[in-house]
Backbone bond lengths (Angstrom), bond angles and torsions (degrees), N, CA, C in turn:
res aa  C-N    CA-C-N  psi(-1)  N-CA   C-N-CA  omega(-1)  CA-C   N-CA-C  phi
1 X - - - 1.444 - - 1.526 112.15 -
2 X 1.041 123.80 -45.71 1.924 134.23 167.65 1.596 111.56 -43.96
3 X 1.639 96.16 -35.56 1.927 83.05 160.94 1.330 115.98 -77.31
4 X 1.293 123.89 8.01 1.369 108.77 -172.04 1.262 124.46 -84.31
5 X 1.392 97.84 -13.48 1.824 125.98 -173.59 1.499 120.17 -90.87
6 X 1.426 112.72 122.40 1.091 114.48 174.20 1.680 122.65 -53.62
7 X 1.461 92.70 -53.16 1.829 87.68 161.79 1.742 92.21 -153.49
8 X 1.714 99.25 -168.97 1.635 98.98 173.49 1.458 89.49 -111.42
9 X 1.554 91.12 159.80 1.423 99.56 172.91 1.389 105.47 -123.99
10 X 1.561 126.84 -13.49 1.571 116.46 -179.60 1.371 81.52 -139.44
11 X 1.330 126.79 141.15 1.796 143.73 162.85 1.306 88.14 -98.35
12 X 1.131 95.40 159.79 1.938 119.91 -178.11 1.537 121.82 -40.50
13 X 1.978 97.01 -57.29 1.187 106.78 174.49 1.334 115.42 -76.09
14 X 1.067 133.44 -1.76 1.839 126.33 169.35 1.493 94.67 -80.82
15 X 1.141 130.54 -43.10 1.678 137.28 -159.68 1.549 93.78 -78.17
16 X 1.159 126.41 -36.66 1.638 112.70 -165.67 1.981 99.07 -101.40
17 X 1.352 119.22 -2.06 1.326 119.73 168.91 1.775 109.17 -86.50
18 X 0.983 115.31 -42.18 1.292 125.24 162.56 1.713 143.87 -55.03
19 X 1.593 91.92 -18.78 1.518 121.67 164.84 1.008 109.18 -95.43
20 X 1.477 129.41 -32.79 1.632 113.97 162.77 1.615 109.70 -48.47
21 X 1.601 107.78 -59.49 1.288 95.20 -154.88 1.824 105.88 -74.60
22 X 1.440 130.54 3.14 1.522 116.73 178.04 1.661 86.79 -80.01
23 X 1.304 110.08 -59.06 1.717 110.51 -174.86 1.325 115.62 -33.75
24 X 1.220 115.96 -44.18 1.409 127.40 -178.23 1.916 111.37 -65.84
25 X 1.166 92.77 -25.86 1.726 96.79 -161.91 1.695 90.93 -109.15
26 X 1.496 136.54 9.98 1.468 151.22 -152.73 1.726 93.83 -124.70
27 X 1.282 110.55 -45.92 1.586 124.31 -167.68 1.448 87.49 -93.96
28 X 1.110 147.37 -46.14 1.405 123.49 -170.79 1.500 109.36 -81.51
29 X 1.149 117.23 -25.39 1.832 119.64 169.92 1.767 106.74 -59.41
30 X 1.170 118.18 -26.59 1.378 108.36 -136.84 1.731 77.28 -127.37
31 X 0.954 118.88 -24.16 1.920 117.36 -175.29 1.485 98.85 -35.90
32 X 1.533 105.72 134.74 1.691 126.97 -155.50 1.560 147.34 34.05
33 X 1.645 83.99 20.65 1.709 93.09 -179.42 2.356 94.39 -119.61
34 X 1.237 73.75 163.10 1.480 85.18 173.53 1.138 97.25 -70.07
35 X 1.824 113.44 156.35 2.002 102.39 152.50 1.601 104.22 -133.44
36 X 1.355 128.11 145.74 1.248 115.16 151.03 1.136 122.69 -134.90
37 X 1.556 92.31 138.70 1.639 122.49 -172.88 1.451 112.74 -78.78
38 X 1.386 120.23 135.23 1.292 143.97 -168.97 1.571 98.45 -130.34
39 X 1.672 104.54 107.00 1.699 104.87 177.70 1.237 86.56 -110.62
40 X 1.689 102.07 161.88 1.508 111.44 -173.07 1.829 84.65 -122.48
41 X 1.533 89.32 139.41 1.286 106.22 178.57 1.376 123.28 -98.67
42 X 1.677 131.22 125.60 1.449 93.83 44.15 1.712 115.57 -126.52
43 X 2.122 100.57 5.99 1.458 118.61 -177.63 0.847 112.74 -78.07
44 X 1.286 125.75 9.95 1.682 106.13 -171.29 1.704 99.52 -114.35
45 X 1.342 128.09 -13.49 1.357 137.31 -177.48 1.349 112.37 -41.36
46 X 0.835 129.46 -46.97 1.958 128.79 -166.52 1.707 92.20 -96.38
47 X 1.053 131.81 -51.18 1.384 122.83 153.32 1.977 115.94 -22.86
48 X 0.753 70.01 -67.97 1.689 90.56 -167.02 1.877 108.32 -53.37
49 X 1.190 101.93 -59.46 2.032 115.81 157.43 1.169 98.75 -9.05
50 X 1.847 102.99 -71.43 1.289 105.21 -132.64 1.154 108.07 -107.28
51 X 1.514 137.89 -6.80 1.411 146.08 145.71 1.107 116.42 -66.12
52 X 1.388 134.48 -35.63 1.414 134.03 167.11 1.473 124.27 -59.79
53 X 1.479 124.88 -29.08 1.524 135.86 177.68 1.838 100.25 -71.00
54 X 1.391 103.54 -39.50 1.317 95.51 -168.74 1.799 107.35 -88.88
55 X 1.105 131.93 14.46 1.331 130.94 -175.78 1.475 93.09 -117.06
56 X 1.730 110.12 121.58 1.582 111.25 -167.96 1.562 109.22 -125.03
57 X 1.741 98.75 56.86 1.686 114.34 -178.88 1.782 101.42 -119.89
58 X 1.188 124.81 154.36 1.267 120.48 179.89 1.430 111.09 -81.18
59 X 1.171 112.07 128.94 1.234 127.85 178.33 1.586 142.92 -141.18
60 X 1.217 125.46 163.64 1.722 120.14 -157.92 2.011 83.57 -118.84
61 X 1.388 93.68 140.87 1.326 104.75 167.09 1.177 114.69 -134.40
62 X 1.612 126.17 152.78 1.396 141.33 -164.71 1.334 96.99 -153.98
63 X 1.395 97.20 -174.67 1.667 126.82 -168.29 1.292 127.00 -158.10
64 X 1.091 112.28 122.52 1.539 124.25 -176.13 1.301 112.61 -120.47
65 X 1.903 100.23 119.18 1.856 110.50 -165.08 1.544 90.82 -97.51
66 X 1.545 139.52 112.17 1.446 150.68 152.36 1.367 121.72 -111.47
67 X 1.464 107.75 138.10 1.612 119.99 -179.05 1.465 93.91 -98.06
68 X 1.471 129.17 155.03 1.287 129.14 132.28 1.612 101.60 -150.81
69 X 1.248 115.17 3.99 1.649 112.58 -173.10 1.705 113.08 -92.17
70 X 1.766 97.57 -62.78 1.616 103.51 165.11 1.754 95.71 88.50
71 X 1.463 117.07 26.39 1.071 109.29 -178.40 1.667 122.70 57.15
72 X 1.499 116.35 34.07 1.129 123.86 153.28 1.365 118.06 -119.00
73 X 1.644 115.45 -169.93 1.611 94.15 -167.53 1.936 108.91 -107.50
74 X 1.406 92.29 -4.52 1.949 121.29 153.04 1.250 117.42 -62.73
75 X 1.552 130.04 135.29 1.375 133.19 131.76 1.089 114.21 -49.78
76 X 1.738 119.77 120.72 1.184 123.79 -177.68 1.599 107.63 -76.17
77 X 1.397 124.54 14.64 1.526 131.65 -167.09 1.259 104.62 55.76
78 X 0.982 162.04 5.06 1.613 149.06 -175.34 1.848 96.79 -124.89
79 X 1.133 105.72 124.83 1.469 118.78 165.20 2.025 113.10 -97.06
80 X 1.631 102.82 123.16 1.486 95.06 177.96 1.493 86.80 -140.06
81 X 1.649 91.51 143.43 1.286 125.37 -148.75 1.662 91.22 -120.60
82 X 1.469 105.66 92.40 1.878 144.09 -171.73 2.132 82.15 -38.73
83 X 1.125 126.57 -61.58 1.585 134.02 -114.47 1.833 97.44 -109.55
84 X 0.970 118.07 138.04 1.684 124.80 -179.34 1.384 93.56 -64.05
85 X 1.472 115.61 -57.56 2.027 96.92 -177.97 0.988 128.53 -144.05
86 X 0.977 127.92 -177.87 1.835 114.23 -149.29 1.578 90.18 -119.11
87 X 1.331 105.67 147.21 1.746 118.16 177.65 0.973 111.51 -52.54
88 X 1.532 117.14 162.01 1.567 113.05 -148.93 1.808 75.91 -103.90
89 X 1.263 103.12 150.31 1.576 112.67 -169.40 1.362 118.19 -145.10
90 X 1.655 103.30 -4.80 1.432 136.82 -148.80 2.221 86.05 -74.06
91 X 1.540 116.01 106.75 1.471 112.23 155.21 1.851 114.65 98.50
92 X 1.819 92.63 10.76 1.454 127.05 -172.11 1.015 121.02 -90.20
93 X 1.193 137.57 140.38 1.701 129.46 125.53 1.190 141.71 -68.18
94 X 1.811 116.27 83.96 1.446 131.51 -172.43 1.514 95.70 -42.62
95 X 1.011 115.36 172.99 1.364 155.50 113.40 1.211 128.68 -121.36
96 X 1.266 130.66 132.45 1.722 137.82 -171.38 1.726 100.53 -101.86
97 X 1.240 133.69 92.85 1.933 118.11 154.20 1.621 111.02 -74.78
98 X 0.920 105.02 143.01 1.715 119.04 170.31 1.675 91.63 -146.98
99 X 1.451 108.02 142.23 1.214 108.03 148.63 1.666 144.33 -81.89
100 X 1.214 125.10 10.85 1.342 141.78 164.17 1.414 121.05 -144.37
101 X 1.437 123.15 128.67 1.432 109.93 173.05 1.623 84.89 -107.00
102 X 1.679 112.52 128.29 1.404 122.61 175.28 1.488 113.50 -113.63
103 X 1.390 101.00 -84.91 1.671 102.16 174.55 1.415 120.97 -83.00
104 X 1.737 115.11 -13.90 0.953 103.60 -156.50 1.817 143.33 111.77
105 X 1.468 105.88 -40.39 0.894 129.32 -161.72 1.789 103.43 -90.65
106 X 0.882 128.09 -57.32 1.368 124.59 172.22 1.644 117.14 -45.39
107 X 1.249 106.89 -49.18 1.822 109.26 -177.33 1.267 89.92 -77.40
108 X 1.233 136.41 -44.45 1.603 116.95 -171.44 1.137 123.15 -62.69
109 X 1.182 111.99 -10.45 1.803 129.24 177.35 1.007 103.44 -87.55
110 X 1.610 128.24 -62.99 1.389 123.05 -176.22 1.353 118.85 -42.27
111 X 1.404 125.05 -68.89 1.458 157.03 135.34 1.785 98.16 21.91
112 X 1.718 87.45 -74.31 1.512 83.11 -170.73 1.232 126.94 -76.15
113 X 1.412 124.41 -12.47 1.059 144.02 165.10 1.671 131.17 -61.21
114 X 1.431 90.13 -38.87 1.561 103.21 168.29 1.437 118.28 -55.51
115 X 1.381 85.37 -49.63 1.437 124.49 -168.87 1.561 111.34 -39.61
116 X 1.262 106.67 -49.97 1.423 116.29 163.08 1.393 141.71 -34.15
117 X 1.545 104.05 -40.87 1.365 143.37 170.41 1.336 107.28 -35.41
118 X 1.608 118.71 -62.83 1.285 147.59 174.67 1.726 92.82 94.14
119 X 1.410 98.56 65.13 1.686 114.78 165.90 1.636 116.35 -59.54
120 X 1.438 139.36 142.85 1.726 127.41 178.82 1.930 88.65 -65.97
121 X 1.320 132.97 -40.04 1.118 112.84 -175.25 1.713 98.95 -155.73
122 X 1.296 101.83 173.60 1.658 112.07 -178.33 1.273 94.86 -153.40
123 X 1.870 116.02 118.80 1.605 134.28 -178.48 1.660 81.41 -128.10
124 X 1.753 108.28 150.10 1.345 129.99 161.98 1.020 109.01 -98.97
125 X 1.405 130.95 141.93 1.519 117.88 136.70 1.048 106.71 -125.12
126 X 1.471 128.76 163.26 1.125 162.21 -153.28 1.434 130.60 -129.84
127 X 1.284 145.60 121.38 1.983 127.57 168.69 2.017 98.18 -74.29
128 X 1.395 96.14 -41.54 1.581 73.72 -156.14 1.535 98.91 -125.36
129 X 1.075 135.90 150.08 1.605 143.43 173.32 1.685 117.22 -143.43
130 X 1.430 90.23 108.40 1.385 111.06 166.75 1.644 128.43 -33.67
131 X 0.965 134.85 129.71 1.711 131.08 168.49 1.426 94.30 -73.91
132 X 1.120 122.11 108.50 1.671 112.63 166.38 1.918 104.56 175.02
133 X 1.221 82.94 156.48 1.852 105.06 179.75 1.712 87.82 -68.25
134 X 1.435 114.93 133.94 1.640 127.44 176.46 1.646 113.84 -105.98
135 X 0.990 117.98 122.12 1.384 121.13 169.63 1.867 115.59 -37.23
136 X 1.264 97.41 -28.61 1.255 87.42 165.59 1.824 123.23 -158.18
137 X 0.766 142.83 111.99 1.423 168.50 -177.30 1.960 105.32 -8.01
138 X 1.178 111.66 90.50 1.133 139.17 -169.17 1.347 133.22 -133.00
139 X 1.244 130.02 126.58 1.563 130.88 -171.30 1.807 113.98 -137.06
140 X 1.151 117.13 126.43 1.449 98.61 -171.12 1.675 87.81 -125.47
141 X 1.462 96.46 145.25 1.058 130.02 -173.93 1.672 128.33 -65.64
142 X 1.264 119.63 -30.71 0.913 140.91 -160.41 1.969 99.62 -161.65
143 X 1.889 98.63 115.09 1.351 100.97 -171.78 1.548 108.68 -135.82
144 X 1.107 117.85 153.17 1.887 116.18 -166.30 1.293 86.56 -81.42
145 X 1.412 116.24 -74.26 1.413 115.16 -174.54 1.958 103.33 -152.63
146 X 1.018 113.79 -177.56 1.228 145.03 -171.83 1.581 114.41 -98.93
147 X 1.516 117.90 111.70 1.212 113.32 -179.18 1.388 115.57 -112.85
148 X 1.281 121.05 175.12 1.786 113.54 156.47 1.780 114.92 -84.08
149 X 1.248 127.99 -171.84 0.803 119.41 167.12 1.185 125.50 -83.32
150 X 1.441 141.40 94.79 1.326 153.86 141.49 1.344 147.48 -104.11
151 X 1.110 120.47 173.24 1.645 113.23 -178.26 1.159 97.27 -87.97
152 X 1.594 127.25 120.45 1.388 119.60 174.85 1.714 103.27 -114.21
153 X 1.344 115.46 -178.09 1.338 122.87 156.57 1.277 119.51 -164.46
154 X 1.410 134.35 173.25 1.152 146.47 178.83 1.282 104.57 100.95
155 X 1.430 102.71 177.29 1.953 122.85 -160.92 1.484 120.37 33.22
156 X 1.568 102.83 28.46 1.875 116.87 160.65 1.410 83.71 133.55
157 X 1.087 147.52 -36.46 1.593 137.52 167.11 1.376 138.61 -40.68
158 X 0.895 114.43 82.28 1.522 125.30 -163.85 1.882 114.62 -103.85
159 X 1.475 78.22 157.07 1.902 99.56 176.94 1.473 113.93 -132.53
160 X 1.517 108.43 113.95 1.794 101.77 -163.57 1.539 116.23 66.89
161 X 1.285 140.12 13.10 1.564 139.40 164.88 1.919 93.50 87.54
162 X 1.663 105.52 20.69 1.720 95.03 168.36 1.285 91.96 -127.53
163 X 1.866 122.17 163.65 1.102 158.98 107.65 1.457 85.83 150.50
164 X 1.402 149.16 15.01 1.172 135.58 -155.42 2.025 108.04 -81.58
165 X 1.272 99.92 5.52 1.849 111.21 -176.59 1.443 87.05 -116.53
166 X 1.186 155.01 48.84 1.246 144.60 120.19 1.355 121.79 -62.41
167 X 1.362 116.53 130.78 1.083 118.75 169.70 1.954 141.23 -65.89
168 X 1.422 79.89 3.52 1.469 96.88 -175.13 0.969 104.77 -136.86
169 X 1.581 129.92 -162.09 1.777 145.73 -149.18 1.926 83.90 -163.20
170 X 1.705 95.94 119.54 1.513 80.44 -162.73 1.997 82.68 -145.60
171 X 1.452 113.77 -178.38 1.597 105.30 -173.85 2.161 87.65 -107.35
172 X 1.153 92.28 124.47 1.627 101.89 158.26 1.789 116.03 -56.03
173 X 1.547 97.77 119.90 1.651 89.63 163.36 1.507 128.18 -35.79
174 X 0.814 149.36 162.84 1.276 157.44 -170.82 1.357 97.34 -96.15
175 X 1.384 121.20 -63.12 1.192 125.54 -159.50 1.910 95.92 -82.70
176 X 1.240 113.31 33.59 1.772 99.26 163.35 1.422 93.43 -134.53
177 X 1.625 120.29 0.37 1.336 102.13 174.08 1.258 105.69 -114.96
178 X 2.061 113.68 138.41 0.764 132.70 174.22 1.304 110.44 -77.13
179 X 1.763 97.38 126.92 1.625 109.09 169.90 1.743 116.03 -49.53
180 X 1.249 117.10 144.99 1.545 132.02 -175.69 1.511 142.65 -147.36
C-alpha cells in the first residue's frame, strides 16, 4: 500500500506530536466542564483513538454514520445521515472530529443538525484541512494541519474502503484514482 503514495506528507511521529498539542489546547478549552465528542464515521476513527487517550477531562463519546462521498473522490453534495437518531446533545458541549474538512458540506450538515439539539456549544476539529473555496461555509475549530488540495489517505482516510491503516497522511497516485 506505501507504493501507492505519491509521497507522505505527515509520518506518524509528526501526527502524534501534533495531537498533543490540539489535546493540550482541547483540555484547556474544556478545563471543568464535561465535553462530548461526536466522531463521524468512518475517517475520523484512528484520529479519534488517539486524540481522545491524550485529553484527560471526563467525557461522553458518540458517533455519527454520514455518506456524502459514495466512494468517489467528490462530495456527492447530499449528506445522509446512516442512524434513526442523533445523540442526545441536548444542554452540552459538542465537539464534532471528522478527519478532513474538504468541501465543507458534510460538517455543515452535521453542525446544523446538532445544532437543533440546542447543544451549550458546538466546536469542530479536524486532522486535515484543505486550502480551498468550500461548497459550503465552514470553520473548524481545532485543526492538525493545513493541506493543499489533494487526494490524500491514510490514518482513517481512505479511497474505495482501502489504505485507512496507514500510518501516515500521504498524496494518492493519481493514476490509481479514478476520476469522479
Amino acid at each position: 500500500m506505501f507504493e501507492d503514495l505519491e509521497r507522505v506528507l505527515f509520518d506518524e511521529a509528526t501526527i502524534l506530536r501534533r495531537l498533543d498539542e490540539i489535546a493540550a489546547q482541547i483540555s484547556a478549552d474544556y478545563q471543568s466542564q464535561e465535553l462530548t465528542v461526536i466522531a463521524v464515521l468512518n475517517g475520523s476513527l484512528i484520529f479519534m483513538a488517539d486524540l481522545l487517550r491524550r485529553i484527560p477531562l471526563p467525557l461522553k463519546l458518540d458517533c455519527l454514520s454520514v455518506a456524502s462521498y459514495r466512494g468517489g473522490t467528490r462530495s456527492s453534495g447530499e449528506v445522509v445521515f446512516k442512524q434513526l437518531a442523533l445523540p442526545d446533545v441536548a444542554g452540552r458541549h459538542i465537539l464534532i472530529l471528522d478527519d478532513i474538512l474538504d468541501s465543507g458540506v458534510t460538517l455543515a450538515a452535521i453542525s446544523e443538525k446538532l445544532r437543533t439539539e440546542k447543544p451549550l456549544s458546538v466546536k469542530v476539529c479536524v486532522l486535515l484541512r484543505k486550502r480551498k473555496i468550500r461548497l459550503r461555509r465552514v470553520e473548524a475549530d481545532y485543526i492538525g494541519f493545513d493541506i493543499e488540495d489533494e487526494f490524500v489517505v491514510g490514518y482513517g482516510l481512505d479511497y474505495m474502503e482501502q489504505y485507512r491503516n496507514l500510518r501516515c497522511v500521504g498524496v494518492l497516485r493519481t493514476d490509481l484514482v479514478a476520476s469522479a
